[in-house]
C-alpha positions, 0 to 999 in steps of 0.5 A, spaced: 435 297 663 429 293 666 422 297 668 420 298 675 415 293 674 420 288 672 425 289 678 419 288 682 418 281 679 425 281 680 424 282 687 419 278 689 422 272 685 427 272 690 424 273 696 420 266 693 426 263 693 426 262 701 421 256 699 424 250 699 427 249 691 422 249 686 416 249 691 413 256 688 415 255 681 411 247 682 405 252 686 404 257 681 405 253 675 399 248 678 394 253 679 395 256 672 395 248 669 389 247 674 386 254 670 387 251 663 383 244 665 377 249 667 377 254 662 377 248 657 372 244 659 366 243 655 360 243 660 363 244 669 356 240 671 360 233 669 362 228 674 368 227 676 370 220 677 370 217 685 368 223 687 361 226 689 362 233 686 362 236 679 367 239 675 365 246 678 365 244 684 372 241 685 374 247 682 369 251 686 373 247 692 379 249 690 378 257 689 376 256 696 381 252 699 387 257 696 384 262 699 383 259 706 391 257 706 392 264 703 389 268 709 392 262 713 400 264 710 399 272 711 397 270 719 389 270 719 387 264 722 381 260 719 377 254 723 375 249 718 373 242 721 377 240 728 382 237 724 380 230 723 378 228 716 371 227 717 371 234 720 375 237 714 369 233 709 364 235 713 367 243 713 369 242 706 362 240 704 359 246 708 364 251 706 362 249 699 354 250 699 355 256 702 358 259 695 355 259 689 360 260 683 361 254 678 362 258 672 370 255 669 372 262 667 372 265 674 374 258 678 380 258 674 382 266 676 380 265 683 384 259 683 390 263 680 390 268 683 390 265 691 395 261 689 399 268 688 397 271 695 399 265 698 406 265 695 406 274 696 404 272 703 410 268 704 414 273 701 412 278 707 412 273 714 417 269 716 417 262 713 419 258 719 413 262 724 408 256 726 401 257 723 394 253 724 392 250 719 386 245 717 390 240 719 394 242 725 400 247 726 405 247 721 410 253 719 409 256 712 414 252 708 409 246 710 403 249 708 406 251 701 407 243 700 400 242 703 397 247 698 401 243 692 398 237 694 391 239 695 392 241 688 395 236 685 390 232 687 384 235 685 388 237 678 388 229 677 381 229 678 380 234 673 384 232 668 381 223 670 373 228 669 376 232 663 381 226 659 386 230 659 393 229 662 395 231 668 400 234 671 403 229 677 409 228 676 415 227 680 419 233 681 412 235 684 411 229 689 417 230 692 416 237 694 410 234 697 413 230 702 414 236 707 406 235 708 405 229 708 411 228 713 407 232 718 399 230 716 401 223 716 400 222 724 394 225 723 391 221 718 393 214 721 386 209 723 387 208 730 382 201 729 387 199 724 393 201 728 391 199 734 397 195 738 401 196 731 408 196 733 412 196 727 418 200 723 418 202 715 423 205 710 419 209 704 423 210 698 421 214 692 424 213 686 430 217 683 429 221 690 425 223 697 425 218 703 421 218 710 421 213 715 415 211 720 415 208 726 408 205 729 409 204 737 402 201 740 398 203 735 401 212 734 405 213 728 412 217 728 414 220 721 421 222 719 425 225 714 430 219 715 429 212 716 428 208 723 434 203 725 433 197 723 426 198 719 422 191 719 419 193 711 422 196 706 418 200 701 420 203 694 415 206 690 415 210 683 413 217 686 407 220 682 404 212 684 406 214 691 401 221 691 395 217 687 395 212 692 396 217 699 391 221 696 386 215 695 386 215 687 389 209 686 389 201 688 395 199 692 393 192 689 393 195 682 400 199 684 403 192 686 401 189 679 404 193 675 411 194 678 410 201 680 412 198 688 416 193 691 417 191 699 423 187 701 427 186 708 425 183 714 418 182 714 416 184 707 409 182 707 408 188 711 409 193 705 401 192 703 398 193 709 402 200 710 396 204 705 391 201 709 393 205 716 392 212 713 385 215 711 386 220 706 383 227 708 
């Protein structure tokens, strides 16, 4: 028979499930990967490659940021920035000064830690309920895909910091894309889309897709592709996230074979990273 702790497990593991296939899992598993990063580096004063913060203050970041979605899944709503890239950085960098820890061991279970509020906070509200986010309004299941990419993101920072592997890879990209289906309108460059009209099929390898249409320069994303698109595009998954979040080359991707672009108007394919800017 099984304990009283174990059937609470139990319970709460089921009631997890009402995410989207793995997300929780991907969630849970990525903060305790991030954790062992941090508790195994040797000095958190390091730099991290392309970005101006050290390791303790990318994972000072992090510890922050599952917070605030923590507080943002269980309905208590938190202003950061106004929404737009800048605003997020500029929040962030303010957020992050105010807050001084940048020991490995404590950054690693607060970063544990809320990732499991966020998970209990879903458990006990509706996951369909629209909630406002740094990056606008989006329902539960969204901001869990939002939490997993802001993770995986800086989790490869780290492990680029810390030489070690890192845990981007496919499974976890798809489950990405609820996200990034809903942040990619709100990322667009309006000086490099102005009067862009064009159509885009994206397709990751071995599964997820999403469609972009451009009218007169304003970005429509979708789960599906458009009719008749102009460019189509395929892309080895964890490249895909690298390159959405900034951390690799669309150029480098291209030599190594990692995307390919075809249809009626292919030479549109390496324009299209150029028309978004990671937050």
């Amino acid at each position: 028979m099984s304990s009283e702790a174990d059937q609470g497990q139990d319970v709460r593991g089921t009631r997890h499930e009402r995410l989207p296939g793995g997300l929780a899992d991907a969630i849970r598993t990525t903060a305790q990967e991030i954790a062992e990063l941090l508790r195994g580096a040797p000095d958190t004063g390091a730099p991290v490659p392309g970005l101006v913060w050290t390791v303790g203050e990318v994972g000072a970041h992090l510890a922050q940021a599952n917070e605030l979605m923590a507080e943002v899944a269980a309905g208590r709503a938190h202003r950061h920035g106004d929404g737009t890239v800048q605003g997020i950085a500029a929040a962030n960098e303010l957020a992050l000064a105010a807050f001084g820890e940048r020991e490995a061991e404590p950054l690693a279970a607060m970063i544990v830690t809320q990732a499991g509020a966020y998970l209990d906070a879903v458990a006990e509200h509706p996951a369909d309920e629209t909630l406002m986010t740094p990056m606008g309004p989006m329902n539960r299941v969204v901001l869990g895909s939002y939490l997993l990419t802001h993770m995986l993101g800086h989790g490869y920072d780290l492990a680029r910091a810390l030489k070690r592997p890192h845990m981007v890879d496919r499974a976890r990209v798809v489950l990405t894309l609820p996200f990034m289906v809903e942040a990619m309108p709100r990322v667009t460059d309006p000086a490099a889309t102005a009067g862009l009209n064009a159509r885009y099929a994206v397709r990751l390898w071995g599964g997820g897709r999403f469609g972009v249409t451009f009218t007169d320069g304003t970005a429509a994303v979708g789960h599906e592709f458009p009719d008749r698109p102009d460019c189509t595009i395929s892309i080895e998954p964890v490249t895909f996230l690298l390159m959405a979040l900034g951390r690799c080359s669309p150029v480098g991707a291209m030599a190594r074979g990692r995307v390919f672009a075809w249809g009626r108007k292919p030479w549109m394919g390496p324009r299209f990273p150029e028309y978004f800017k990671a937050p």
